[in-house]
C-alpha positions in Angstrom: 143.7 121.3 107.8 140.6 120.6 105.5 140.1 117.6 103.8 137.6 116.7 101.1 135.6 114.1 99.6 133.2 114.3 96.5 130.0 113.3 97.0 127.5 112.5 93.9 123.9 113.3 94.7 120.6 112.6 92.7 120.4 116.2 92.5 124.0 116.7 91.4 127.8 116.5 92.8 128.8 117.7 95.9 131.6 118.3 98.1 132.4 116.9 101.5 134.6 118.8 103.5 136.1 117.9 107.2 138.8 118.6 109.7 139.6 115.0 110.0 137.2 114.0 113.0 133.7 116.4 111.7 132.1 117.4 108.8 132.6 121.2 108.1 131.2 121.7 104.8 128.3 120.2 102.5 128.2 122.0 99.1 126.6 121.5 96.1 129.5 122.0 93.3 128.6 125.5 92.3 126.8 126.4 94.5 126.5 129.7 96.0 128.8 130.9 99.1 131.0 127.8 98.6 134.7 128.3 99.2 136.6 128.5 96.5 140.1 126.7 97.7 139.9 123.0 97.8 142.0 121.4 100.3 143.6 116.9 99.9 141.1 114.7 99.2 140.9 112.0 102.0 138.9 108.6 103.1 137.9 109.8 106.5 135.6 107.8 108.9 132.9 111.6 108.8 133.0 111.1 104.9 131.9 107.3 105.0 129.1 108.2 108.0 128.4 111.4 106.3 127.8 109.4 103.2 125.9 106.7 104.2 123.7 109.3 106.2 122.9 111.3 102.7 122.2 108.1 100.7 119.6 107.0 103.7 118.7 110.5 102.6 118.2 111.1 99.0 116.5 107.0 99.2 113.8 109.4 101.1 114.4 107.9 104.2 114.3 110.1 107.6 118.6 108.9 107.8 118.8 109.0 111.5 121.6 111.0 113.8 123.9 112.7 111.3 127.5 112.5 111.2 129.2 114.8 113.7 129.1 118.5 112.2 131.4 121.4 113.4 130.7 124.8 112.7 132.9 128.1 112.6 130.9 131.1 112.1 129.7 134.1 114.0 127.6 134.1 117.6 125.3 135.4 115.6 125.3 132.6 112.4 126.3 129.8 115.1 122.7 130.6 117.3 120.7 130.6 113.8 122.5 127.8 112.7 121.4 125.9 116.1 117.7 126.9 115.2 118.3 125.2 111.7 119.3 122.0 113.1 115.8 121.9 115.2 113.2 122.0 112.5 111.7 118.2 112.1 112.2 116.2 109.1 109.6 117.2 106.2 108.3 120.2 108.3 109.0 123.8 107.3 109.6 127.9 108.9 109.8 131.0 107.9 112.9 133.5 108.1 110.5 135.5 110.6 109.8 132.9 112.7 113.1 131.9 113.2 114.3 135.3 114.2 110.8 135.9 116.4 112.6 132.5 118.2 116.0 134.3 118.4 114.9 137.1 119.7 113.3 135.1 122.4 116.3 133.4 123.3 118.7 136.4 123.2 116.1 138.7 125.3 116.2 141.0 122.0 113.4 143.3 121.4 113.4 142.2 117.7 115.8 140.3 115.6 115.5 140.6 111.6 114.1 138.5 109.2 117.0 139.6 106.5 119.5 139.1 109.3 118.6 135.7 110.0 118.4 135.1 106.0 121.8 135.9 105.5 123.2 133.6 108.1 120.8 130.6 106.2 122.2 131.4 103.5 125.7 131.1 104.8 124.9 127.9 106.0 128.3 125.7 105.2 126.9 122.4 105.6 123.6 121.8 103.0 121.3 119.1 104.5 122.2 118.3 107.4 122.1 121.9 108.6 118.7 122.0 107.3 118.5 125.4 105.5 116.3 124.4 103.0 113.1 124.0 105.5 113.2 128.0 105.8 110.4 129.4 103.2 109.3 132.9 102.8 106.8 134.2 104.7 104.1 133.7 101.8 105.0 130.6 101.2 107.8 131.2 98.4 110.6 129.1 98.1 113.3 131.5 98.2 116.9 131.9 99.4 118.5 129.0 98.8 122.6 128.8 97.7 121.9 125.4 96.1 119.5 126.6 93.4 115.5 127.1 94.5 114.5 123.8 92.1 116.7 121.8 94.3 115.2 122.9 97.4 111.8 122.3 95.8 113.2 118.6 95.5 114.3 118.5 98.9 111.4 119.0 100.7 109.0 117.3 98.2 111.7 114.0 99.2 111.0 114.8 102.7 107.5 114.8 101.8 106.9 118.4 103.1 103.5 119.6 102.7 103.8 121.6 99.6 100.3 122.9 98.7 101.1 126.3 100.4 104.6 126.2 98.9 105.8 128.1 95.4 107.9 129.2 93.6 109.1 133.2 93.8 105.8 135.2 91.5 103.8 132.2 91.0 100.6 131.6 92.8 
């Protein structure tokens, strides 16, 4: 069963969602690829830890180990999902990076960029899965379910080194 818990963000409300021991979703209400059906709201231990991790977070503090995450996807999403969760605090990638990595670790001859997108972007659990660190290969901030101003704010709270960074068709 899937329990939730609202969460309310400096950058806007958001949902919690567990199996009663690990987090399983992080959402931004509205926010693109988030499911639709809402299960019981619940006060579980993962949604206290889970919440004091993001408010360590949004104060722009690096919040330390994050609350235990579980994630159902495919080999594919779960191995790109992995890759997510080892890009440092306040450092960025690119889509093409990450799948040069993957094809590394698979023994691939080439993995695509797009591919690897659409996995980010089917990321269920915002933040702590840290799909907003993934940038276009020129430097646009593009692809993120949670709105591109937000991940603008997200990595200028991490203190990411912007000055190569933009917005899709400005330079």
């Amino acid at each position: 069963m899937t329990f939730i818990c609202p969460y309310v963000s400096p950058l806007g409300g958001m949902t919690m969602a567990a199996d009663g021991t690990a987090l399983t979703g992080l959402w931004f209400d509205g926010q693109a690829h988030a499911p639709a059906q809402a299960g019981p709201q619940a006060d579980l231990p993962v949604f206290a830890q889970a919440a004091r991790w993001l408010d360590r977070y949004f104060a722009g503090e690096q919040p330390g180990d994050p609350p235990p995450v579980r994630l159902n996807g495919t080999p594919f999403q779960m191995a790109v999902w992995a890759l997510l969760r080892e890009i440092p605090y306040g450092e960025t990638t690119t889509y093409g990076a990450l799948a040069r990595r993957l094809a590394a670790q698979t023994g691939a001859a080439r993995v695509s960029a797009q591919a690897v997108g659409g996995a980010v972007g089917r990321n269920p659990v915002s933040i702590l899965v840290p799909c907003h660190r993934v940038v276009g290969a020129d430097g646009s901030l593009t692809g993120y379910a949670g709105g591109l101003a937000r991940k603008r704010q997200l990595l200028r709270l991490e203190r990411s080194d912007m000055s190569r960074l933009h917005m899709p068709g400005q330079r």
